[in-house]
C-alpha positions as CSV (number, residue, x, y, z in Angstrom):
1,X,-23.8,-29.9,32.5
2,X,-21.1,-31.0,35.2
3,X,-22.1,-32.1,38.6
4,X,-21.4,-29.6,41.5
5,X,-18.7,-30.4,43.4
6,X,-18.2,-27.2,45.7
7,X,-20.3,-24.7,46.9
8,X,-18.5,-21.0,47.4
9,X,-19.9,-18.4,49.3
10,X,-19.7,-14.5,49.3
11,X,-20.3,-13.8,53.1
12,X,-21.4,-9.9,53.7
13,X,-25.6,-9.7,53.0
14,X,-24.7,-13.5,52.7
15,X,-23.8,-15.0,55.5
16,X,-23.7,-12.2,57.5
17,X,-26.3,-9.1,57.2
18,X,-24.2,-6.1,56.8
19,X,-24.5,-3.4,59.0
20,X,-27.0,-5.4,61.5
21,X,-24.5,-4.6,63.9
22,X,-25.6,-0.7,63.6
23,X,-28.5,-1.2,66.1
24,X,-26.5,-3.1,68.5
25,X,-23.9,0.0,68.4
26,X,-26.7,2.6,69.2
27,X,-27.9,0.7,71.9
28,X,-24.6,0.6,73.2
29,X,-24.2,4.5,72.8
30,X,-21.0,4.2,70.4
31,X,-21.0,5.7,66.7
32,X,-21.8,4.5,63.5
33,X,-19.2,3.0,62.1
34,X,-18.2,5.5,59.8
35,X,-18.0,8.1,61.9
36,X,-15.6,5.5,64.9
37,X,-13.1,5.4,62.6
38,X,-12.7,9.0,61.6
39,X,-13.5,10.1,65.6
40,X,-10.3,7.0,65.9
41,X,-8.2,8.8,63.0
42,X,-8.5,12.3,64.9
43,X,-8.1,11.1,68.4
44,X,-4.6,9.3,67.3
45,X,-3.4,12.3,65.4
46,X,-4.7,14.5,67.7
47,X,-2.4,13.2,70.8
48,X,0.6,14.4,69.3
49,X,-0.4,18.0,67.5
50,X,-3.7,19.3,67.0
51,X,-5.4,18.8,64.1
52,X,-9.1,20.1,62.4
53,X,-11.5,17.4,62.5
54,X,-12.9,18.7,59.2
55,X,-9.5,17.7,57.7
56,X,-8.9,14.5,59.0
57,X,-12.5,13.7,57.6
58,X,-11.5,15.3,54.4
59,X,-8.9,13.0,54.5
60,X,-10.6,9.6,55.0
61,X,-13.4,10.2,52.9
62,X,-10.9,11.1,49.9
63,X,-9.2,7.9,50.7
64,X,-11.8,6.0,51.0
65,X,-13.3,7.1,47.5
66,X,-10.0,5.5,46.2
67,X,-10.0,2.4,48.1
68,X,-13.9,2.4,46.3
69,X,-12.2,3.5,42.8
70,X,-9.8,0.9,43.0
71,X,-12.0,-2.4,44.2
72,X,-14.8,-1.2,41.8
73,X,-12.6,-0.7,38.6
74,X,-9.3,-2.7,39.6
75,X,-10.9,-5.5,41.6
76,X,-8.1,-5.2,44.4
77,X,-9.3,-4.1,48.4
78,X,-6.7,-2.2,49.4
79,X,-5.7,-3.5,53.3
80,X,-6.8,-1.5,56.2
81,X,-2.8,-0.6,57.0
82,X,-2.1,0.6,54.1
83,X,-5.3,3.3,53.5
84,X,-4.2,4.6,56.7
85,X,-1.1,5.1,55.3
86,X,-2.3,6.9,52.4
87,X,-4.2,9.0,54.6
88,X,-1.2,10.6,56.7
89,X,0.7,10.9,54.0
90,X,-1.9,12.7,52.3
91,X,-2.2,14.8,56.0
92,X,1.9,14.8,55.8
93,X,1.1,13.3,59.5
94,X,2.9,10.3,61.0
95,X,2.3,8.0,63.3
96,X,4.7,5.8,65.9
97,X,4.6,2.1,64.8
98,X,2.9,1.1,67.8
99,X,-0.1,3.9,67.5
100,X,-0.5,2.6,64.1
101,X,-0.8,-0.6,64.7
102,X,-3.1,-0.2,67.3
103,X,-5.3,2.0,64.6
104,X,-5.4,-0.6,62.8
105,X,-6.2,-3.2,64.8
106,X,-9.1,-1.2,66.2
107,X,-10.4,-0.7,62.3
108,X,-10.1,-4.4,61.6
109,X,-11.9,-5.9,64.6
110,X,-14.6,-3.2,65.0
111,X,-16.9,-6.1,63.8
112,X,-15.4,-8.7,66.1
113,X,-16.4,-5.8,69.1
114,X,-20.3,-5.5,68.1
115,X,-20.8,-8.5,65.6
116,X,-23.0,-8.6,63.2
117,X,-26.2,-11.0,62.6
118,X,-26.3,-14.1,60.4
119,X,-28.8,-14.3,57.4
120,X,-31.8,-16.4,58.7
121,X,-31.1,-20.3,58.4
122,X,-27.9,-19.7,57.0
123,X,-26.3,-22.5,59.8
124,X,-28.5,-24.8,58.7
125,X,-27.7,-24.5,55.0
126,X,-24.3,-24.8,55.6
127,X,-24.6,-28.3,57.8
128,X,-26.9,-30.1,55.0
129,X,-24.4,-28.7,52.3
130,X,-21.5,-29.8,53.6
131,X,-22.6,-32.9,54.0
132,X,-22.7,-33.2,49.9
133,X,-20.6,-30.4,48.5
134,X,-16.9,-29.0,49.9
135,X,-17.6,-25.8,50.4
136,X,-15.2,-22.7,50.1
137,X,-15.7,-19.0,51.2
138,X,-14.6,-16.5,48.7
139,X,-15.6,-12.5,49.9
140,X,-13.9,-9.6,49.2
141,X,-12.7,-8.2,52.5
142,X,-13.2,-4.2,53.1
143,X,-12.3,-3.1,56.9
144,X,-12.5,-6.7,58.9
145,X,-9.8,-8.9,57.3
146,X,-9.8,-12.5,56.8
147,X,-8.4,-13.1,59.9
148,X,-10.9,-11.5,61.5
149,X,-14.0,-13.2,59.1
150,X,-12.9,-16.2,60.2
151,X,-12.6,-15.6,64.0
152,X,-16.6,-14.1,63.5
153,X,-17.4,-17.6,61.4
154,X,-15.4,-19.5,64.5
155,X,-17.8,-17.6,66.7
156,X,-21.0,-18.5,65.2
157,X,-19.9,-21.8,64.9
158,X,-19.5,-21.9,60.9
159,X,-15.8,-21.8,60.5
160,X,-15.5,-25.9,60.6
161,X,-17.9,-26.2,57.3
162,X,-15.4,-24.7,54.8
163,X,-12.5,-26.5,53.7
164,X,-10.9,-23.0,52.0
165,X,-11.0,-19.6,52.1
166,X,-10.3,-16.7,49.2
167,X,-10.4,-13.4,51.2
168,X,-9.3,-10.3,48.7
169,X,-7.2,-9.0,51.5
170,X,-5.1,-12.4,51.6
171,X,-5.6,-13.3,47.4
172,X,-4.7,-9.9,46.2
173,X,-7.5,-9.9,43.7
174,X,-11.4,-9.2,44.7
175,X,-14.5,-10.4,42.8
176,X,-15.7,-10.8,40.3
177,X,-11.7,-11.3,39.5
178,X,-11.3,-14.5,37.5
179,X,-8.5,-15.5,39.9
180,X,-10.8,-15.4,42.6
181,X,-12.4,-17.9,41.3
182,X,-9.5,-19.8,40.2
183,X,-8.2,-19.9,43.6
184,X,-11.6,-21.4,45.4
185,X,-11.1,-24.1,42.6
186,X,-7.9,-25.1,43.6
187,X,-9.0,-25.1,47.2
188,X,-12.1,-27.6,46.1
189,X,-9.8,-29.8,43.8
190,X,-12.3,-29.3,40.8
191,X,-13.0,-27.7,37.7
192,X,-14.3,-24.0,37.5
193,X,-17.3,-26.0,35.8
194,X,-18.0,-27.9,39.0
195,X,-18.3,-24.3,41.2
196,X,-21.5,-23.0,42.2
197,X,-21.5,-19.5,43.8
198,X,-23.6,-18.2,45.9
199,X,-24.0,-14.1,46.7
200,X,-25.8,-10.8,46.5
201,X,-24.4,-9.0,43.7
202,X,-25.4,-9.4,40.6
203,X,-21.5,-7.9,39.1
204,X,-19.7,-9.5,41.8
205,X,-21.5,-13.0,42.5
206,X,-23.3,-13.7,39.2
207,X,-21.0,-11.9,36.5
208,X,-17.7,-13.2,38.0
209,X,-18.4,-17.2,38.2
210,X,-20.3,-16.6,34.9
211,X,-17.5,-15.5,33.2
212,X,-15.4,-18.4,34.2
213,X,-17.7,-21.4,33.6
214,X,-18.8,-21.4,36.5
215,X,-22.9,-21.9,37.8
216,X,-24.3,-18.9,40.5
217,X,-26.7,-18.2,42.9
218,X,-28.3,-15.2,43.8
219,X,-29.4,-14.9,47.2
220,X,-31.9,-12.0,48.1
221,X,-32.6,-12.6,51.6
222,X,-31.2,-10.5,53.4
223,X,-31.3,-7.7,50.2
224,X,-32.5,-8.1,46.9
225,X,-30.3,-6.0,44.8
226,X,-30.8,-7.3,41.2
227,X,-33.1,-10.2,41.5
228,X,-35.5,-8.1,38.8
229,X,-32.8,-8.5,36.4
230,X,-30.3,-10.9,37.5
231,X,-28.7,-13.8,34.4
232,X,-28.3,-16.1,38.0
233,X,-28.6,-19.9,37.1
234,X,-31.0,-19.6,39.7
235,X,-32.7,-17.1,43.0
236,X,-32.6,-18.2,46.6
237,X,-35.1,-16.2,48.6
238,X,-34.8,-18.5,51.9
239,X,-31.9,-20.6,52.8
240,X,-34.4,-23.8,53.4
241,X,-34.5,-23.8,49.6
242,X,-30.5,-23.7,48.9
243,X,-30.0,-27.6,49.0
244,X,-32.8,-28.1,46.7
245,X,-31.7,-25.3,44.6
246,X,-28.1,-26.9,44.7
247,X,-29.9,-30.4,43.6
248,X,-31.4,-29.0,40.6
249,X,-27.9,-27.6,39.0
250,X,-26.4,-31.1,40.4
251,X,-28.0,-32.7,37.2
């Protein structure tokens, strides 16, 4: 078996706990998520002609059962700009460049306004890693870009422990893609052999670096999605057993 010479991590229920942010935004008195950007979608259409709100959320949730269609069975993430522009063409509504712009930016860094939480002990991981392994980040992105992942990393104080980065928005391909993978090799300057992954999906996380040589990790921490079934190498449960997980595949 070849020694581990990077260490790639999926980041949502990873690094970050998805949707911990939720609790912070009802506190706050704003919406859901979901419901922000479709009350954003109507306000911005609405300033120039009215529009039904059901129809606008007719819209969005068509378009977002594509963007869902196409990760799932084509392994690309569509980018915020452009399944906004599927949605007004599918309204036959346009917007001024400007407007749209601004729509999107206000989809993309929803999660730089509220952030969410980071997986318990995950900054500690990633400081005794680091010290052994070059580790890479590879995550498919879904509303917040990579651009805006890494300014949330840069805020926790993260960013600095990863020598590369394989966003889907930025790669063009999503996990469990083989060039995803591919990609966070070239960034570590080793084999797909030499790749341990760590995630939360068995399809994505395991399946993916499986089918390119490479060694995974499942972590259930934050949720434990397959963990009854999972072909992992091995399952992290706490991050103050990741090194010592690392160190038995480093054999």
């Amino acid at each position: 078996m070849s020694k581990v010479r990077v260490v790639s991590f999926d980041l949502w229920d990873t690094v970050f706990a998805d949707d911990s942010d939720e609790p912070k935004r009802r506190q706050l008195g704003l919406a859901p998520k979901p419901v922000e950007r479709r009350n954003l979608v109507h306000s911005f259409l609405s300033r120039h002609n009215p529009i039904d709100r059901a129809l606008t959320d007719c819209a969005y949730d068509t378009v977002d059962a594509a963007f869902r269609q196409v990760w799932h069975h084509q392994h690309v993430t569509w980018q915020v700009k452009t399944r906004l522009e599927v949605l007004l063409a599918g309204l036959k509504r346009t917007l001024p460049q400007q407007e749209l712009d601004e729509l999107v930016r206000l989809h993309e860094d929803m999660e730089l306004a509220v952030r969410p939480d980071l997986a318990p002990g995950v900054a500690e991981a990633l400081e005794t890693l680091s010290s052994r392994y070059t580790l890479v980040v590879v995550s498919d992105a879904i509303f917040s870009p990579g651009r805006a992942l890494r300014e949330l990393l840069d805020g926790y104080g993260l960013l600095h422990y990863f020598s590369g980065f394989v966003f889907s928005d930025e790669a063009g391909c999503s996990k469990p893609d083989p060039e995803a993978f591919r990609r966070a090799a070239a960034l570590g300057g080793c084999r797909l052999d030499e790749i341990v992954h760590i995630g939360d999906r068995e399809h994505n996380d395991i399946a993916g670096p499986h089918g390119v040589g490479a060694r995974a990790v499942l972590y259930t921490a934050v949720i434990d999605r397959d963990s009854a079934n999972t072909r992992a190498d091995a399952v992290c449960r706490n991050y103050h057993q990741l090194p010592s997980i690392i160190e038995s595949l480093d054999k």
